[in-house]
C-alpha positions as CSV (number, residue, x, y, z in Angstrom):
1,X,0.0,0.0,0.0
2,X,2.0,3.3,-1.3
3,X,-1.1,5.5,-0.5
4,X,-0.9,8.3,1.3
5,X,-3.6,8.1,4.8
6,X,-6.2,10.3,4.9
7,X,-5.7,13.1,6.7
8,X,-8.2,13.5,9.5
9,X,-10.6,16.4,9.7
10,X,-11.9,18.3,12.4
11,X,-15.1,16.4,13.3
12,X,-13.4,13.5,13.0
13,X,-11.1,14.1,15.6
14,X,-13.7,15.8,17.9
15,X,-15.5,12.5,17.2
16,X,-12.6,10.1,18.4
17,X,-11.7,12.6,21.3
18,X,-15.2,12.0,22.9
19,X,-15.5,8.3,22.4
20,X,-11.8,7.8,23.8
21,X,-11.6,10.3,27.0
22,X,-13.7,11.3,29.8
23,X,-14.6,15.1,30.0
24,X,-11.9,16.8,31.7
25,X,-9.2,14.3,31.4
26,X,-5.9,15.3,30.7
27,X,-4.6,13.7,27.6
28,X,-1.4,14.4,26.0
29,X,-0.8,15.1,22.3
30,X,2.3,14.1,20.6
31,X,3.5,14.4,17.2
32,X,6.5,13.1,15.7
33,X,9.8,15.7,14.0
34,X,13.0,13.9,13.2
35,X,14.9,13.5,16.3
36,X,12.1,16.2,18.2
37,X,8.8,15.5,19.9
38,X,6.0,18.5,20.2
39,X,4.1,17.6,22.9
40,X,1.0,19.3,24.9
41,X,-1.4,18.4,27.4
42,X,-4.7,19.2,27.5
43,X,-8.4,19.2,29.1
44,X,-10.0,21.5,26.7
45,X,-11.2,19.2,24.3
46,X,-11.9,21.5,21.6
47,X,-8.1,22.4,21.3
48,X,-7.1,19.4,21.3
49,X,-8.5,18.5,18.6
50,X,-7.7,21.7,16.6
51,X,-3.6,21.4,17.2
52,X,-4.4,17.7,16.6
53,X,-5.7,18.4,12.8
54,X,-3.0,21.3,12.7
55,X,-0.2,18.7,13.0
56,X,-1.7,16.0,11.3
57,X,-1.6,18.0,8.4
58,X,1.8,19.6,8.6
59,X,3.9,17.2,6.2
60,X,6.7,18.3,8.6
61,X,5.5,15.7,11.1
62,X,6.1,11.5,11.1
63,X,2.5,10.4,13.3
64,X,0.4,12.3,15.4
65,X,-1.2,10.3,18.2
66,X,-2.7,10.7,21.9
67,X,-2.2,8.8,25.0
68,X,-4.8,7.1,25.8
69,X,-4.3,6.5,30.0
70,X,-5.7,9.1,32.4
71,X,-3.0,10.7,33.5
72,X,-2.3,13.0,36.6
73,X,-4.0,16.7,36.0
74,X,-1.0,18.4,37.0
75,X,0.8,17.0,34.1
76,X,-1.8,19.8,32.4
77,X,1.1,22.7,33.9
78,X,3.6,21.2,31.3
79,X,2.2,23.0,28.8
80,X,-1.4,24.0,29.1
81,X,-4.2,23.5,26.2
82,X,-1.2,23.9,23.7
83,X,1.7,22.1,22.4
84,X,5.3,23.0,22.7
85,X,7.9,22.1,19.5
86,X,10.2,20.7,20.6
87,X,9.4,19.4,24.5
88,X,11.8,18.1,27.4
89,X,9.5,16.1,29.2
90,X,6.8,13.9,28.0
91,X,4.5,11.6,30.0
92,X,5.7,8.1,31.3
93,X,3.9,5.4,33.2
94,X,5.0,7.1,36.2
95,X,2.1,10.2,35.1
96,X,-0.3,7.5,34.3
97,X,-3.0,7.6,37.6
98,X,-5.7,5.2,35.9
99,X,-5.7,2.4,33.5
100,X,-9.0,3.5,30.8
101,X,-7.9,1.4,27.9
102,X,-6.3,-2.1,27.3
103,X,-4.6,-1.9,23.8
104,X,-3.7,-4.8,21.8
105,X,-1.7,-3.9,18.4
106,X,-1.8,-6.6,15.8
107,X,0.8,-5.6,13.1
108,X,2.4,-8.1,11.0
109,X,6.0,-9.0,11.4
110,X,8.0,-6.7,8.9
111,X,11.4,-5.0,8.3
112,X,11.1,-1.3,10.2
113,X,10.3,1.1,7.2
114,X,8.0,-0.7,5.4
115,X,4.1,-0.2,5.3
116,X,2.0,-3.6,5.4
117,X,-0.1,-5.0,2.1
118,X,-3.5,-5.6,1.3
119,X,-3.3,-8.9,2.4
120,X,-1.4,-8.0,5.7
121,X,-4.0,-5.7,6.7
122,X,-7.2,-8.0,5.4
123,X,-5.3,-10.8,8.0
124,X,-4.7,-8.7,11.0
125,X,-8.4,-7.6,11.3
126,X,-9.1,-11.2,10.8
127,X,-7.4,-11.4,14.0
128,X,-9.1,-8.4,15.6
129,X,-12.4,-9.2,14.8
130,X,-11.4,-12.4,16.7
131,X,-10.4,-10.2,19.8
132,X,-13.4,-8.1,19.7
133,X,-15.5,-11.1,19.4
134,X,-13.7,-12.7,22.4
135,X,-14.3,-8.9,24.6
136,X,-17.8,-8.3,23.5
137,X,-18.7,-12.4,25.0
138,X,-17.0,-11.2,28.1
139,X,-19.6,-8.5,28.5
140,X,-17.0,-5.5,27.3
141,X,-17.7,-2.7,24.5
142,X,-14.6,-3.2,22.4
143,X,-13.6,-0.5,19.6
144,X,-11.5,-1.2,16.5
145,X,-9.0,1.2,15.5
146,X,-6.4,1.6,12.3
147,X,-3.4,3.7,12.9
148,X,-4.0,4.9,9.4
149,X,-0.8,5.4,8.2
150,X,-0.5,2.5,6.0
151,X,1.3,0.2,8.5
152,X,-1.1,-2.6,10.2
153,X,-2.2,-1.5,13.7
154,X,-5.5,-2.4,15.0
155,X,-6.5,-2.1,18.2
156,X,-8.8,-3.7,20.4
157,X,-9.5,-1.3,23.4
158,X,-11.9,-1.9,26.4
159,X,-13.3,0.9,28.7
160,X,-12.8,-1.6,32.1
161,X,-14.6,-0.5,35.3
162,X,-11.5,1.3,36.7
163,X,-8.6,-0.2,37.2
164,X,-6.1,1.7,39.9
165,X,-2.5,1.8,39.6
166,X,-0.7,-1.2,39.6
């Protein structure tokens, strides 16, 4: 697959911002520059998802992505509802306060640098419709997600009952 992805507009993210995080949760944005990493926090969901589409459509930038774990608010004083360049400190499991999300990636074994086929991809959600099948008969609401940049990575998240720190 040599196609670019789709870049992602604003509803979209919006969309995906409510479905994935729980109003007033600090989430941090990341997107990907060379050797640098801009990085934000934020619990003002509407600028999230603006810098989000801002950076996901600067060709500048490698991948654009959230975290997904609640993390400790006072991560927010990092950088407040706004992203910095080129940041110091990003979150580690150490900021992570609650467990929302179990991820399971399902990408094919290939050499780094290379983008999965048609037939890759069509086999891995094979597999992840087996997952989801396997969560929702174990009384969970499951979600399917594609990284969507042309490189297998589905992922079948559950919203547990919460889970505190291990």
């Amino acid at each position: 697959m040599t196609d670019k992805p789709a870049r992602p507009d604003l509803k979209t993210a919006q969309d995906a911002i409510r479905a994935l995080f729980a109003p007033g949760q600090v989430v941090e944005l990341r997107a990907l520059k060379g050797k640098f990493t801009a990085s934000g926090y934020y619990d003002n969901f509407d600028l999230l998802a603006g810098d989000t589409i801002r950076l996901a459509n600067n060709s500048e930038y490698e991948g654009v992505y959230w975290t997904l774990q609640t993390l400790n608010p006072a991560v927010l004083a990092r950088s407040p509802n706004r992203y910095k360049e080129r940041a110091r400190t990003t979150s580690t499991d150490q900021d992570v306060i609650t467990l929302r999300w179990l991820l399971i990636d399902l990408d094919p074994q290939r050499p780094t640098g290379i983008s999965s086929s048609v037939a890759e991809k069509k086999l891995a959600f094979e597999v992840a419709e087996k997952v989801i099948r396997f969560f929702r008969e174990a009384g969970y609401d499951p979600m399917l997600g594609d990284s969507g940049n042309a490189t297998t990575s589905w992922c079948g998240s559950i919203y547990p009952r919460r889970i505190s720190r291990w």
